[in-house]
C-alpha positions in Angstrom: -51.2 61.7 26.5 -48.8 62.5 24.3 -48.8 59.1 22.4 -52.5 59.0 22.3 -52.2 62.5 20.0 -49.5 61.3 17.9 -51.4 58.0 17.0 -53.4 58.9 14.0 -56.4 56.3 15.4 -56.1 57.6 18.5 -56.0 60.9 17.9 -60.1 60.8 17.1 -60.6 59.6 20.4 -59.0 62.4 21.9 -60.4 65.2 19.3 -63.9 64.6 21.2 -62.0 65.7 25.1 -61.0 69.1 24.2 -59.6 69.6 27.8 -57.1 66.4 27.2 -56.8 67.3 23.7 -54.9 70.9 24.6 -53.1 69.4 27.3 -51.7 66.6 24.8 -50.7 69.4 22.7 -48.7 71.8 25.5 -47.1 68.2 26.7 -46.1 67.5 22.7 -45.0 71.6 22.2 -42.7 71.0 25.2 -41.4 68.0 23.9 -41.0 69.2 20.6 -39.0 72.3 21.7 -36.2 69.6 24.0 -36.0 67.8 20.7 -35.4 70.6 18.7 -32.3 71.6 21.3 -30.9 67.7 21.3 -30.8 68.4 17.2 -29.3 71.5 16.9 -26.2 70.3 19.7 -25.6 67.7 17.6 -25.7 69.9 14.5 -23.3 72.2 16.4 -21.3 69.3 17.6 -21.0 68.0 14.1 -19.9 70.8 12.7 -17.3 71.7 14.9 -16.2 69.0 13.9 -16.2 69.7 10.3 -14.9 73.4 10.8 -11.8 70.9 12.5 -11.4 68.7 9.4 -11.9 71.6 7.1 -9.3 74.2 8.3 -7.0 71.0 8.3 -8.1 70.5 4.2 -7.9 74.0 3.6 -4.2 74.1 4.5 -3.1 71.6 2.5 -5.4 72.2 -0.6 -5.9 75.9 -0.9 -9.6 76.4 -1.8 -10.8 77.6 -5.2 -12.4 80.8 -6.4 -15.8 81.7 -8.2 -17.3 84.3 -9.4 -20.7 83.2 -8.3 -22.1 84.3 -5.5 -22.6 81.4 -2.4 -24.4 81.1 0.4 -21.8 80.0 3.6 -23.0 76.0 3.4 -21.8 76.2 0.1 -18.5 77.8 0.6 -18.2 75.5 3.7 -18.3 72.3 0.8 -15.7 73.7 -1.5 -13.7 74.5 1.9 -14.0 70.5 2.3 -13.2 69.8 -1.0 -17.2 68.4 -1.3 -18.8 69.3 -4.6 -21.3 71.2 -4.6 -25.1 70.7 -5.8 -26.7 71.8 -8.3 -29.6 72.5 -6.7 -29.6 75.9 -5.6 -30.3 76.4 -1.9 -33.4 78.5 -1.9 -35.0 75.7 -3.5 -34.9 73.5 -0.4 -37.8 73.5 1.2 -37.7 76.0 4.7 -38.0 73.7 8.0 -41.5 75.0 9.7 -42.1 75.7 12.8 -43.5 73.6 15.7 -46.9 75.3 15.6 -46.9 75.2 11.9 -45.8 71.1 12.1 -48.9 70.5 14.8 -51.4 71.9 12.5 -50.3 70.3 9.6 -50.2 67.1 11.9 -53.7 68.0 13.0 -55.2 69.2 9.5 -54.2 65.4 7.7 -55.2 63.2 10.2 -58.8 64.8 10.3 -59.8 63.7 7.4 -62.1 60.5 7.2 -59.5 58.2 5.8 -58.4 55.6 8.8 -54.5 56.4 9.0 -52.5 53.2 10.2 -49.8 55.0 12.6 -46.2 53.1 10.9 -47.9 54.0 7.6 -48.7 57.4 8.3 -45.2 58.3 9.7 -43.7 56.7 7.4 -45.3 59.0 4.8 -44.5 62.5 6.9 -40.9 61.6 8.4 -39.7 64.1 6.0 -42.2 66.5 6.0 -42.8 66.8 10.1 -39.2 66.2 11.1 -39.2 67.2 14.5 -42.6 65.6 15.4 -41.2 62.2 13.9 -38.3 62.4 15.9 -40.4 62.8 19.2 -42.8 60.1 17.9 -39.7 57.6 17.5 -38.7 58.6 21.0 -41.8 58.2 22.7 -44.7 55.6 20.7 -42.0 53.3 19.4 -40.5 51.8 22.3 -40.1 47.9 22.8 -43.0 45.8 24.4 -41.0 44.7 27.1 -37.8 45.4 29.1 -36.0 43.0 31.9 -37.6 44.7 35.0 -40.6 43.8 33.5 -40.2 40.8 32.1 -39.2 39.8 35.8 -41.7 41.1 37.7 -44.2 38.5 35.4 -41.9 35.9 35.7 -40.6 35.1 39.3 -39.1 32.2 38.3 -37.1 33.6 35.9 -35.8 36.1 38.3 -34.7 34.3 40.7 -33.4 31.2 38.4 -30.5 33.5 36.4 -27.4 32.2 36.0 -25.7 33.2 39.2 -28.3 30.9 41.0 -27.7 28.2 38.7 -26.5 25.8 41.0 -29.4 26.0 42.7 -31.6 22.7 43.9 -34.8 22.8 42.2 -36.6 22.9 45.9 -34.1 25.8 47.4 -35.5 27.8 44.3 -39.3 27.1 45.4 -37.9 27.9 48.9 -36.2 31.4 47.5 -39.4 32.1 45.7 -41.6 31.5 48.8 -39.1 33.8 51.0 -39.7 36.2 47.7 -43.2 36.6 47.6 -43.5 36.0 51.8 -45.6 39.5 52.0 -48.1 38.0 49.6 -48.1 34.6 51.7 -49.4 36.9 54.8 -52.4 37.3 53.3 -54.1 34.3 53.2 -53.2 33.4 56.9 -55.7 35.8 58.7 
């Protein structure tokens, strides 16, 4: 359900079931919020990591002074020995929330343009952060996987390389024994 929302084309489908349509959106909320906690242990894991390096930096190369006035990211970078940008910090556009990323989400794709989805997330990765992160995680996943692929193919499950040496008629034989359940069937 929650692919179905995140698929711009979809996503009209689903606008016309309201009951589906809010369930989509608890499911995504839910999701949204376990992705927000994945990100922020790796940002505290990455950090402590820094804060490591850092205080080892610091030791050796004794940090220098200003007069301006800087925010702790910024005194973290001189720390490192990292310059620092120009770009002052309050310029940077504030990260929104997870209600505020669903309705912008919701307010671009109803419009009467047809959205491709790779184009349209393509287009927001920066600006919906932690929605494109779930979409990555959940629409983009590969069109097949081994199990799969093996439950279609018989042969090819049973033929892998272990079983190589194999005669061609012990492998029909293996393949019978296999699939005997489905056999049962057509003798009554």
């Amino acid at each position: 359900m929650i692919a179905a929302f995140l698929d711009p084309v979809e996503y009209h489908h689903l606008r016309k079931r309201p009951v589906e349509l809010e369930a989509a959106i608890v499911l995504l909320k839910v999701e949204m919020e376990q992705e927000a906690k994945r990100i922020a242990l790796k940002v505290r894991t990455s950090h402590s990591r820094t804060d490591i390096a850092c205080d080892l930096s610091s030791k050796t190369n004794p940090p220098k002074k200003e007069k301006e006035k800087e925010n702790n990211i910024d005194s973290l970078f001189s720390l490192c020995g990292i310059a620092v940008s120009s770009v002052p910090t309050s310029s940077i556009q504030k990260t929104w929330s997870i209600n505020e990323e669903i309705g912008f989400y919701m307010s671009s794709v109803n419009t009467d343009k047809q959205l491709m989805f790779a184009s349209f997330w393509f287009n927001q990765e920066k600006r919906l952060p932690l929605m494109s992160s779930v979409v990555r995680r959940i629409n983009i996943i590969p069109a097949s996987s081994v199990p799969c692929e093996s439950t279609f193919s018989v042969a090819g499950y049973i033929r892998r390389k272990e079983r190589c040496s194999l005669s061609p008629q012990a492998i029909r034989y293996s393949m019978v024994l296999k699939d005997r359940h489905k056999l049962a069937l057509f003798d009554h």
